[in-house]
N, C-alpha and C positions, 0 to 999 in steps of 0.2 A: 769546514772550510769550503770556497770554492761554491757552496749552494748543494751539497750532499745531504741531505736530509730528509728522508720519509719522516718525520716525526720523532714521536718520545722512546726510546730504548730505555729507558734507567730501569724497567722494571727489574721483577724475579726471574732470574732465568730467559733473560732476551739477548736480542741478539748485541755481538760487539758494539764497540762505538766505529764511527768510519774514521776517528782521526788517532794517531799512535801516540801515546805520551810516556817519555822518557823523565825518568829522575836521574841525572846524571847517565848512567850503562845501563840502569834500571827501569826495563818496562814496567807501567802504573797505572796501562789500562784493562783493567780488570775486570772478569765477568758482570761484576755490580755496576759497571762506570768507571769514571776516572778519577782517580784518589783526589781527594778536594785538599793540597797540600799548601801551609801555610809558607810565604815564598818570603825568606830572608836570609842576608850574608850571600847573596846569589848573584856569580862572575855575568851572567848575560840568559836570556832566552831564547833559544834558537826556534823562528819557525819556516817551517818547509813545506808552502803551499803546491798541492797538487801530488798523485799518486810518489808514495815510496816503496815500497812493497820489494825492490830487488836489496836495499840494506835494511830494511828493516821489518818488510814482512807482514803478516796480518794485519789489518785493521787500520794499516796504515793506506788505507784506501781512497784518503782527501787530500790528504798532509801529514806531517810529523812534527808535534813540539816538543822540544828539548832545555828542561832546566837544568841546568850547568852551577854547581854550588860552589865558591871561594875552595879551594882544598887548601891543605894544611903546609905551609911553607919555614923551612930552616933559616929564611933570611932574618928574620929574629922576633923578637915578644911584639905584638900586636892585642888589641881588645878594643870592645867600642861596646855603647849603649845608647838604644834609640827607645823615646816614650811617648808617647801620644796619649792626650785624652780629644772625647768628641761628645759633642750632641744634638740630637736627630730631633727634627721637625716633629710634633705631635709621636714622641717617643721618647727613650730613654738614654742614659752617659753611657757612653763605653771608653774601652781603653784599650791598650797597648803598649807590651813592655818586653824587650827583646834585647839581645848582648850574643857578642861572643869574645873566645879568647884563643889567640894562636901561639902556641908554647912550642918553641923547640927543645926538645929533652936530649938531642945530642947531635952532633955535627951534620948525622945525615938523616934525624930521625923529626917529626915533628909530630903536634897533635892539634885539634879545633875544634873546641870545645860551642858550640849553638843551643842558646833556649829562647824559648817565646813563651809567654802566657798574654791571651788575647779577651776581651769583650766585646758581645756587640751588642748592640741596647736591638732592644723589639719596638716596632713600632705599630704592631698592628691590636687591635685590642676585642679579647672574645667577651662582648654584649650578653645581657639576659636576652633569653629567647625562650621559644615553647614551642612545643613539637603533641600533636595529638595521633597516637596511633587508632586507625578505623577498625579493626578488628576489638580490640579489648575496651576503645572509647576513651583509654587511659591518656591524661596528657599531663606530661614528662617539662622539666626545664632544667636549666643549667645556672642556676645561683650558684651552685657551691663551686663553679667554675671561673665564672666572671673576673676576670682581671683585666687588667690596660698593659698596652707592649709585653703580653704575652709569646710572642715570638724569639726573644735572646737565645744570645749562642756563647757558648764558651768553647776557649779550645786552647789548648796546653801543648808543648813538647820540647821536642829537642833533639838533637844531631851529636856525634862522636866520630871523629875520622882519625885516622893515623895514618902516615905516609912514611914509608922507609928506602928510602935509597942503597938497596942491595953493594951495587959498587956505579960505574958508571953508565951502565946498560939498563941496569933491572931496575922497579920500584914497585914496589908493592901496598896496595891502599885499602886496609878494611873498613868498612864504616857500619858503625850502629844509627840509627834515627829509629821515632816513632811520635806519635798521634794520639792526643784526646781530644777527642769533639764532643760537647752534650747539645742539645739544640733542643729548645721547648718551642709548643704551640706549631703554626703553621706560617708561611710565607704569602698564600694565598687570603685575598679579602673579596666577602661576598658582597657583590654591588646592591640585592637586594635590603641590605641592613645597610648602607651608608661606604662611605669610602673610608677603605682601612678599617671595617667592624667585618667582624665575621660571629658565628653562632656558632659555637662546636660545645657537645653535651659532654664529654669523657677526654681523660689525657690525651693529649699528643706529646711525644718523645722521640728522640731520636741521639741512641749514645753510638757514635761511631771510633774505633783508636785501633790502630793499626803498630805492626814493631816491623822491620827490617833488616836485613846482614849483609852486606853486598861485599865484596871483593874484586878490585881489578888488580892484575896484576900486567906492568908494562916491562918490555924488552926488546931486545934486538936480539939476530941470529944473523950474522954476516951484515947485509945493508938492508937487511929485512927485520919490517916490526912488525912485533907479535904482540897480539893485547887478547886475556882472558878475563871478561868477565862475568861474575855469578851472582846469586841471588838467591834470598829466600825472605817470602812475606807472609805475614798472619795480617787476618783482618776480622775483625765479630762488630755486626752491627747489629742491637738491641731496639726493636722499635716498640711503640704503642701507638694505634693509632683508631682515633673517635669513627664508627660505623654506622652514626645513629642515619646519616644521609642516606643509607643505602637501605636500612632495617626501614626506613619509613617509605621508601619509595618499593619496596617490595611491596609489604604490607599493602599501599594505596590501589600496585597496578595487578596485584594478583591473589589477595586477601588471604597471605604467606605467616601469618598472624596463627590461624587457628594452627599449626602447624607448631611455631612456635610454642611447646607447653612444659611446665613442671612435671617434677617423679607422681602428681598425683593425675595428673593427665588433662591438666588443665589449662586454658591458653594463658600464658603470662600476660601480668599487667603491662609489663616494660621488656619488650624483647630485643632491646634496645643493642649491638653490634657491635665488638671492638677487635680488633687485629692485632697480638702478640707476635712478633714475628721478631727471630734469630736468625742472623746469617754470618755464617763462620767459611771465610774463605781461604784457601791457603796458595801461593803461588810460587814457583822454582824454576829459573832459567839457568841458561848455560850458554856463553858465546865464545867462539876462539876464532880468533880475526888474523890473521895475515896484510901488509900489504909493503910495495916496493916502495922507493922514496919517488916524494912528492916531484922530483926534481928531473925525475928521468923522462925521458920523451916517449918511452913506454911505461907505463904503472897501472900495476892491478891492487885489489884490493878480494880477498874473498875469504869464504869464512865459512861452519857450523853452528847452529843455531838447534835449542831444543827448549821447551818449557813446559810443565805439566802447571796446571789449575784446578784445583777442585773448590764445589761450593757447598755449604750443607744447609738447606734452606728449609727454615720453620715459619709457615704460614700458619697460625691458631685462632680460628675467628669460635670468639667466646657471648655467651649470653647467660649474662649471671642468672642464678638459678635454674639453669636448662637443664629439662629433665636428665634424670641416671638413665634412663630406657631409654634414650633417645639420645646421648650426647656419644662420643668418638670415646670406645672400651680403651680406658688406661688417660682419658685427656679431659679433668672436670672441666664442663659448662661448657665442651666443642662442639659446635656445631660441624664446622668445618676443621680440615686439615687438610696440608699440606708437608710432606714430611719428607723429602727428597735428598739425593748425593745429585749434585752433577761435576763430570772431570773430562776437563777439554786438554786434549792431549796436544803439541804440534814438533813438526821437526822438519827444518832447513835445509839447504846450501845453496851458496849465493856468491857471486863474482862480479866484478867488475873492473874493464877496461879500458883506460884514456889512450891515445895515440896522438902527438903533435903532427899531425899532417904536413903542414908548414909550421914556422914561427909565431903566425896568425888565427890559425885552423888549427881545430881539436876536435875529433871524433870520440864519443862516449859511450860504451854497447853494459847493460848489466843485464844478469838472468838470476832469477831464486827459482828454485825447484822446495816443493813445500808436500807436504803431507797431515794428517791430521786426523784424528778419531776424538770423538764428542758424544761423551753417553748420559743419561739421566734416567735415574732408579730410585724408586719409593712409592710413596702412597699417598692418593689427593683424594678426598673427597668426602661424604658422610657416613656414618655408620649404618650397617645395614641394619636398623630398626627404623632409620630414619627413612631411607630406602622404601622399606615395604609401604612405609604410613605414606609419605607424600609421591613417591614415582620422579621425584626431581631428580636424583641420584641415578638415573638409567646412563648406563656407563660411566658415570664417576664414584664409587665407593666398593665396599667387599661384595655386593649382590649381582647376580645375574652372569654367572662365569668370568666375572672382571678379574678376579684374583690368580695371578698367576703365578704364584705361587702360597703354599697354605700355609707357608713358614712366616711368623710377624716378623714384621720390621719394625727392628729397634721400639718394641710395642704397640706398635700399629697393627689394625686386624689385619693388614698382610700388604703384598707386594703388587699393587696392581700398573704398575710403569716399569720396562725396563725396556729403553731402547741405545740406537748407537749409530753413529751414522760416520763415514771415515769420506774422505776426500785427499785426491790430491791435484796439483798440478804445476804449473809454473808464470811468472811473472816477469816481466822483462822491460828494457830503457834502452831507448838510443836516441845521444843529442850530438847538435854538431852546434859548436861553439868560435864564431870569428869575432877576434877583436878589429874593431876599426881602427882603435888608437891604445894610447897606453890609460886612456880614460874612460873606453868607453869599448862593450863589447854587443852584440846581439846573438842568438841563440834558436834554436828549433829544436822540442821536445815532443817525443812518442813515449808514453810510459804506460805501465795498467797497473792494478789495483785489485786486491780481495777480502774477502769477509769470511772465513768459513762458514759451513751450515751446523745447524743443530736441531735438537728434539725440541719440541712442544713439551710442557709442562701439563697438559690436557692430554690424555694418551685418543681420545678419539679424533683429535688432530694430526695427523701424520708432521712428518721432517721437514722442514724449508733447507732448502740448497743455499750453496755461497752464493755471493755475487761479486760481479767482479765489475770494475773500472776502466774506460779506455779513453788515456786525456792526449789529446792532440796540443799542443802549445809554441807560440813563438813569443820571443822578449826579448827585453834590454835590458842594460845596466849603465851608467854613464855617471861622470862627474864632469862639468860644466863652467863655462866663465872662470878659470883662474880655481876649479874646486870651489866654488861657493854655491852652485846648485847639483843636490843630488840626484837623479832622476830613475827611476825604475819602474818596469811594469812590465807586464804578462796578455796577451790574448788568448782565451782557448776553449776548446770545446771539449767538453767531454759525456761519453755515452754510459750510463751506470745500468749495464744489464740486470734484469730480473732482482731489481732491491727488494733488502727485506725490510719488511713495515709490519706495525705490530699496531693492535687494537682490543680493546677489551670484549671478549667472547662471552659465550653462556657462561653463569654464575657470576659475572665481572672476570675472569680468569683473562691473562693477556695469551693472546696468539700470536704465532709470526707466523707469515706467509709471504711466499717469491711475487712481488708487483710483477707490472708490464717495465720494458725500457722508459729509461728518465733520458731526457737528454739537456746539457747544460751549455750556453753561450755567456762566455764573461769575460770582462777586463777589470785589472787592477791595476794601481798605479801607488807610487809615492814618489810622493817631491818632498824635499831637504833646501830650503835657499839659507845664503847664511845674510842676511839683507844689507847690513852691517857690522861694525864689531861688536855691536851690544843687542842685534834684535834676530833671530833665526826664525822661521815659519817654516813649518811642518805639513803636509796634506798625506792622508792617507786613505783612498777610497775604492770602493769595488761594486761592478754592476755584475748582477746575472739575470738569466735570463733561463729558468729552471723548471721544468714543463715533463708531464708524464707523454712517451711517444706512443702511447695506445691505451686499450682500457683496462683501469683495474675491476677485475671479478669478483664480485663478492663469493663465487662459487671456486674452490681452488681448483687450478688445471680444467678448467670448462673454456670449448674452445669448439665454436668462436661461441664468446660470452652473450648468452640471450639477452636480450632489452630489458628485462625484468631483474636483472642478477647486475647490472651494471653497478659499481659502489664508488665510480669515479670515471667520469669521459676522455677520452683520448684529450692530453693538451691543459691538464689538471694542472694547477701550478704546485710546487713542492713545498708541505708546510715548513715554519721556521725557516722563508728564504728572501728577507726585504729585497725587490732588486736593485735598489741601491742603500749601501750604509758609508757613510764617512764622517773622518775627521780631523778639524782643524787645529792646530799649535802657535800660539805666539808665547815666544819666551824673550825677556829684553832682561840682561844682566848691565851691572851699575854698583858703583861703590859708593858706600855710605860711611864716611869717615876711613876708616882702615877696615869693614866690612865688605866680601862680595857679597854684594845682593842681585836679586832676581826677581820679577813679577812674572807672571805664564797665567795666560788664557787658553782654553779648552774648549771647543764648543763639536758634537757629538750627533748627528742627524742619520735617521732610517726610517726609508719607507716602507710602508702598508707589510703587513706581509700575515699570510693565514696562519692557524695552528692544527688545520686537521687535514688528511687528506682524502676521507672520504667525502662524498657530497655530502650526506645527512648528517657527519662530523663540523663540517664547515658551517654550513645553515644552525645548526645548535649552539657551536660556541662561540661564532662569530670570528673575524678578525682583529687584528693588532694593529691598530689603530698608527698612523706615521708621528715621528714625535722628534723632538730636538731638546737637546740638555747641553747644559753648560759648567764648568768648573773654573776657578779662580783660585792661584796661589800667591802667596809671597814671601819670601825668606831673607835667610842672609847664612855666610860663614866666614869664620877665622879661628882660624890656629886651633882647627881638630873639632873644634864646637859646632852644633848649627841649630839654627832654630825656622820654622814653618807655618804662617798661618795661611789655613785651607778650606776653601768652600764647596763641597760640591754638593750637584743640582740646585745650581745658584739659584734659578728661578723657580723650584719647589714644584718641577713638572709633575703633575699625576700621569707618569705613563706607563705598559702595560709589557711585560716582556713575555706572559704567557695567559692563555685562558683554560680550564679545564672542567671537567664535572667528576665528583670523585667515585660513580656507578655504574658508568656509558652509556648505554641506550637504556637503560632501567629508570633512568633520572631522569630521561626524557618525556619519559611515562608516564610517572610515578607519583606525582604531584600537578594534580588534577584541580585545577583553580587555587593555586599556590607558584610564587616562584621557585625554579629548581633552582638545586646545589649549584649554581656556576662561579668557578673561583677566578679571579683576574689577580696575576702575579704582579705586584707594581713594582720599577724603581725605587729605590732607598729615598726616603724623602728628604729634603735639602739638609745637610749633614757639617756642623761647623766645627773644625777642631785645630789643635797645635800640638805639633811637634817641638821633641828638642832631642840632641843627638850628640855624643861626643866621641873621638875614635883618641888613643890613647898610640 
């Protein structure tokens, strides 16, 4: 949000996301990312641009979004079911099939029952292709791979809540959900082969499912409400993923090849790369909130906060037939490993206080006071046979006193990571809030913002520290003409000291590292008109203005950064930050016999905006290019039914939402009168389908 962004975080072991997401009480942003949660039966989305950090804490460093789910109501039997099929441009059918049911089991008791099972067709298609390694001469291809919209996803689940109404104070709400996701092939197509063709030699997979237990529990104690909510999450995602891009581009820029050999010490014909990787996460919060009623001219709100995280993350890069003397003791055909615990610990307390000044004037002051310990333990790197033969391994594997301890891990030749890094400190808001009228208010905000630090996964990279946020803001709120135009919008700046940014180091391994100060200028705005009784317009749009305020080093902590080491100039603009994106609404309702119907137009524009933020990141991958899409619906309903025909990317845009290379600067290298790996993420191609819905 807001233009917060150094780049890609999703890796292994990086840093948090900058924005918070809530499932209901349930924090969702987790070490891995943000749960990719299928969104249905769901009362509203709350989102909350610009630093939160006094209620809600870490990470919540840009904004906070909050999905809010239907809960389970005594007012009586309720169900529905919604179906959709669709199909994609130069791709395949998918579908969509989702229901729920609201049962009250006794006067104060109720339950809601939620499933989904989901398709999504692929539309990108992995091509024959051939690949010749220079080292062995051998040249390799991918026939037995070759298929069309090989990209689909499937994804499955479902929700369980209960609601009980102790007597007239209390209620108490357990809920079960959880997650299957499978997802074949890749999202990225390489422009070298065509648009929407890519060349990948071995599986890609990705099975992600998650389960959940949350708990809130609501009460009062005199005029004061108390709300406990808790949590526990499991998460294992299973990958495979194709390494042939990276084994060739070694091979090409450092003839990595002879290295590569069988038990008789020979170099392989196909030393060809693939990455098994397990990551099993687990997460537990705990909040008890306090606050006075909304109603009083003094009301606070404050509370304890604790969550522990842990990740267990198996990195296994395999080369079928790699020698027994040379592969990772206990792991056939590794070359590499990765074999790590990480557990981020944190814990709270937080307040917050409104005073009505006048009847007009409201002053707003909050503080979190916050703490946190972040460690990561295990073992990365080659076996020391491998070690001795190539030297590549100089402090990453068991050789050369790396091993700190001689006890194996969990089968690993031993322990060579164990670090820890603790922080604390506090975070704090103050707004002052005048209404002008009973329509219309303006406001001025001071908030900040953080990110805890952690360890590198590389142990000869030292810790990256937090970073923290400081957003300056003023805005509006208004309703207009009689309530028929809604208007709102924000100005503001804000400084994100010492971000962290991550980038692929020696081996392809991601780093993070503290940048220099970013600093951000931006407005947003939305309009609401309702034009008529049948026609409403929508506008929703935001410029920034997002810029590094000094230089990034490629040297960490080198100061002042030599000419030579420079990795990014004072004034760099921030990847993934168009400085303007917006969009349009027209929606015109109209009856069609005893049917309400509706027509809606969407139209969706963003400019230029880069994807890397070093200089020789940016020169590599190039830019993202500015682009406009458009969608188109129309419907109708009566008496519980409904039905929807839907077009989106009317006009079947080729545009580009990310570019990447999957080796970093090895790729760049690597392939020596050949194009490199570069993958362009595109928009879903023009997508046609219909709905039908009925609620009971």
């Amino acid at each position: 949000m807001r233009g917060v962004s150094s780049g890609d975080n999703g890796n292994h072991s990086g840093p948090l996301p900058t924005v918070g997401t809530y499932l209901d009480e349930m924090p969702i942003t987790t070490i891995g990312g943000t749960l990719d949660v299928h969104v249905y039966d769901i009362a509203r989305v709350e989102v909350l641009p610009g630093p939160q950090g006094t209620l809600y804490g870490a990470s919540s460093e840009a904004g906070t979004m909050r999905i809010i789910t239907n809960k389970p109501s005594t007012a009586g039997f309720s169900a529905g079911y919604d179906l959709q099929g669709n199909d994609i441009e130069h791709g395949g059918a998918g579908y969509v099939a989702e229901g729920y049911v609201n049962i009250p089991v006794a006067s104060n008791a109720a339950i809601r029952l939620v499933a989904f099972d989901q398709h999504d067709a692929g539309y990108i298609d992995n091509v024959f292709g051939t690949r010749t390694y220079p080292t062995s001469g051998d040249t390799i291809n991918n026939a037995g791979y070759v298929k069309k919209n090989f990209n689909d996803t499937d994804t499955y689940g479902g929700r369980l809540a209960l609601k009980v109404d102790l007597n007239d104070s209390w209620t108490i709400e357990p809920t079960l959900m959880g997650q299957d996701l499978r997802a074949n092939g890749v999202f990225g197509y390489e422009p070298a082969y065509g648009y929407l063709n890519a060349e990948r030699f071995q599986p890609d997979t990705d099975h992600d499912r998650w389960g959940a237990a949350t708990l809130a529990i609501n009460g009062k104690i005199g005029k004061f409400s108390l709300v406990y909510a808790g949590s526990y999450f499991v998460r294992q995602v299973d990958t495979k993923s194709d390494y042939t891009d990276y084994s060739i581009a070694y091979d090409n820029a450092y003839g990595s090849g002879v290295f590569w050999q069988d038990s008789s010490g020979n170099p392989l014909a196909n030393p060809s790369q693939e990455i098994v990787g397990t990551d099993k996460f687990t997460k537990e919060s705990h909040e008890l909130r306090i606050s006075s009623p909304s109603t009083d001219r003094f009301r606070v709100i404050a509370g304890l906060f604790t969550q522990r995280q842990t990740h267990w993350i198996i990195q296994d890069y395999q080369i079928q037939g790699f020698g027994t003397q040379l592969e990772v003791p206990g792991w056939a055909n590794t070359i590499w490993l990765t074999d790590q615990m990480r557990i981020d610990q944190d814990y709270a307390a937080f307040g917050e206080a409104s005073f009505d000044i006048t009847q007009d004037l409201t002053l707003t002051a909050g503080i979190r006071g916050y703490s946190y310990r972040n460690s990561l333990e295990g073992f990365f790197g080659y076996s020391e046979n491998y070690d001795a033969l190539t030297g590549y391994g100089a402090g990453m594997g068991p050789t050369g006193g790396n091993c700190l301890s001689a006890n194996h891990y969990r089968g690993d030749p031993c322990v060579n990571l164990d670090k820890t890094v603790t922080g604390q400190g506090e975070t704090h808001k103050i707004n002052l809030t005048y209404k002008l009228s009973g329509d219309a208010l303006v406001y001025a905000t001071y908030s900040t913002g953080f990110r805890p630090g952690g360890v590198n996964r590389n142990a000869n990279f030292g810790a990256y520290a937090a970073d923290t946020l400081d957003n300056y803001e003023v805005g509006w709120k208004s309703s207009l003409f009689d309530k028929t135009v809604r208007f709102n919008g924000a100005v503001y700046y804000e400084e994100w000291k010492g971000f962290q940014y991550s980038f692929l180091g020696p081996n392809s391994l991601t780093i993070i590292e503290n940048g220099p100060n970013a600093g951000i200028l931006g407005i947003e705005s939305t309009v609401d008109w309702r034009a008529t009784d049948h026609l409403n317009l929508s506008f929703n749009g935001a410029y920034n203005d997002a810029k590094t305020l000094g230089v990034l080093c490629a040297v960490a902590n080198e100061s002042p950064c030599l000419p030579g080491d420079v990795a990014a100039p004072k004034g760099t603009v921030l990847p993934y930050t168009p400085p303007f994106k917006g969009n349009l609404t027209a929606r015109y309702t109209f009856d069609i016999g005893s049917w309400n119907a509706h027509a809606q137009g969407a139209v969706l524009y963003q400019s230029k905006n880069e994807v890397g933020l070093r200089t020789g990141d940016v020169a590599a991958l190039g830019d993202i290019a500015p682009y406009a899409t458009a969608d188109v619906s129309f419907g109708a309903e009566k008496g519980g039914m409904s039905g929807e025909l839907f077009i989106k990317n009317l006009f079947n845009t080729h545009a580009a939402l990310n570019n990447y290379v999957p080796c970093g600067s090895t790729c760049y290298v690597g392939f020596p009168g050949a194009p490199e790996p570069r993958y362009v993420v595109p928009i879903q191609p023009l997508t046609v389908g219909l709905k039908f819905g009925q609620k009971f």
